[in-house]
N, C-alpha and C positions, 0 to 999 in steps of 0.2 A: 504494500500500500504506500503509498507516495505521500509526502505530505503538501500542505499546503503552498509552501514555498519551494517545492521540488516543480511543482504545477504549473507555477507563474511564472520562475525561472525559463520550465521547457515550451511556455507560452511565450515567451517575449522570446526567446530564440527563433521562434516560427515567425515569428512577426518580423522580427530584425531580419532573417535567410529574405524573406519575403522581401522585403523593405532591399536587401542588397543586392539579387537579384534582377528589380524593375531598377534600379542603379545602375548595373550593370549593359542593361536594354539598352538603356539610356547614352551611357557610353559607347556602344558600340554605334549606335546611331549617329551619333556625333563625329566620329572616328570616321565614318564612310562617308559622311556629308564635307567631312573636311577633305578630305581623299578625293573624293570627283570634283567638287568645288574646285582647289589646285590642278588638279588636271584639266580639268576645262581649262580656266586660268594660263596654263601652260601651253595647249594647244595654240589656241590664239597667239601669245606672243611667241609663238616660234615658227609661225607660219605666215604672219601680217606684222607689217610693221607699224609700230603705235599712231593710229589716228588716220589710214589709209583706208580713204573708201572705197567703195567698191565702184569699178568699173564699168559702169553701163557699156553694152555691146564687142565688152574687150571678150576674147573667148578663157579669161578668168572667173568672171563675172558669175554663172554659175557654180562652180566652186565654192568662190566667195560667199556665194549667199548661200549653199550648204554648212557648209563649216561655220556660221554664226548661227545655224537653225541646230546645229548640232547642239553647239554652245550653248544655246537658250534652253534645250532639254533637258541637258545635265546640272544648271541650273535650277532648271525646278525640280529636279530630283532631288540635288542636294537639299532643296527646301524644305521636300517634305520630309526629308529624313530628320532635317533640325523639327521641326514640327513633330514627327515619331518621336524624337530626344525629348520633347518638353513635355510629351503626353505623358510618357514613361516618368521623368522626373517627376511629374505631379502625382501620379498614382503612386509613387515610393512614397512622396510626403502623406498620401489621404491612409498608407495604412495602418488600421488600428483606429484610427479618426475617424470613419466613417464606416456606414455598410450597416448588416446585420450583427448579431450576437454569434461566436463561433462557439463550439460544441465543446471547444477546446479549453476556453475562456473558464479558470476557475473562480471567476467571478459572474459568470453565466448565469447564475437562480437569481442572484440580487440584481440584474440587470434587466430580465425579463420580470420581476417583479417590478420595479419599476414601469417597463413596457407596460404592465398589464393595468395598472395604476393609473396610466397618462387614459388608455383606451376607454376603462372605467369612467372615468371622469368626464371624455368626450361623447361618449354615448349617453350619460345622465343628464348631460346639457342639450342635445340634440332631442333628448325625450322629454325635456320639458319647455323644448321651442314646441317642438310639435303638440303637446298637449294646452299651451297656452299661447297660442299664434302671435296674440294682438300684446304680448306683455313691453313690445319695446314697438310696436306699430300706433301712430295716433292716428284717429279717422281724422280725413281733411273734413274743417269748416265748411258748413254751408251758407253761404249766403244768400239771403231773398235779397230778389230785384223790388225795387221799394217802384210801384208806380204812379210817376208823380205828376201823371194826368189829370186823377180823379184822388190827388192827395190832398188833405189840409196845409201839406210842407210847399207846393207851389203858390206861391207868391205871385206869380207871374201875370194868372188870368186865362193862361192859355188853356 
């Protein structure tokens, strides 16, 4: 039998692997978005010279406009891979912070006791919207149109 602090120790170990892991994701995404990034980077300047346009009608010119469609691809790939990096890093930071109760959790009973507590709560206020509709609804005023044709309140004559 384990004890309690045997429990939470091999609990926060799962969470930390866990936690190092989508770090590791993270890393390597990073790792390859810098890798193509420079290599694109590299292609170009070893193939054009800084700030040479392209050619209209030279028989370059196709080339040229391949090799910067090239470039732009690789670019966005590097992008989304930064983009995989940040995804990853943030799911390393939410674990433990967020989610469900794991089974693992030996603090699991006090937690769902809780849960059960907040649902309690939300359903005895929902059953007593519904049993008393009008407790926060005010009916709107009515007002009479006063007719001040055949009033005492006209003055007028008319």
């Amino acid at each position: 039998m384990k004890t309690g602090e045997q429990q939470m120790n091999q609990f926060a170990l799962k969470l930390e692997s866990k936690k190092n892991y989508y770090r590791s994701l993270a890393e390597k995404a990073t790792k390859k978005a810098e890798e193509i990034g420079s290599l694109a980077v590299q292609t170009v300047t070893d193939v054009l010279p800084a700030g040479q346009p392209i050619l209209v009608g030279h028989h370059s010119e196709k080339k040229h406009r391949a090799l910067i469609e090239g470039v732009n691809k690789k670019m966005d790939q590097a992008e989304q891979l930064l983009d995989k990096a940040d995804y990853y890093n943030q799911k390393a930071d939410s674990v433990g912070k967020y989610g469900g109760i794991s089974s693992d959790d030996p603090l699991a009973i006090e937690k769902l006791k809780i849960e059960l507590s907040k649902a309690r709560f939300s359903s005895d206020r929902s059953r007593i919207k519904k049993e008393f509709p009008t407790w926060r609804q005010e009916k709107p005023l009515k007002i009479k149109k006063w007719n001040l044709k055949h009033s005492s309140l006209n003055r007028t004559g008319l």
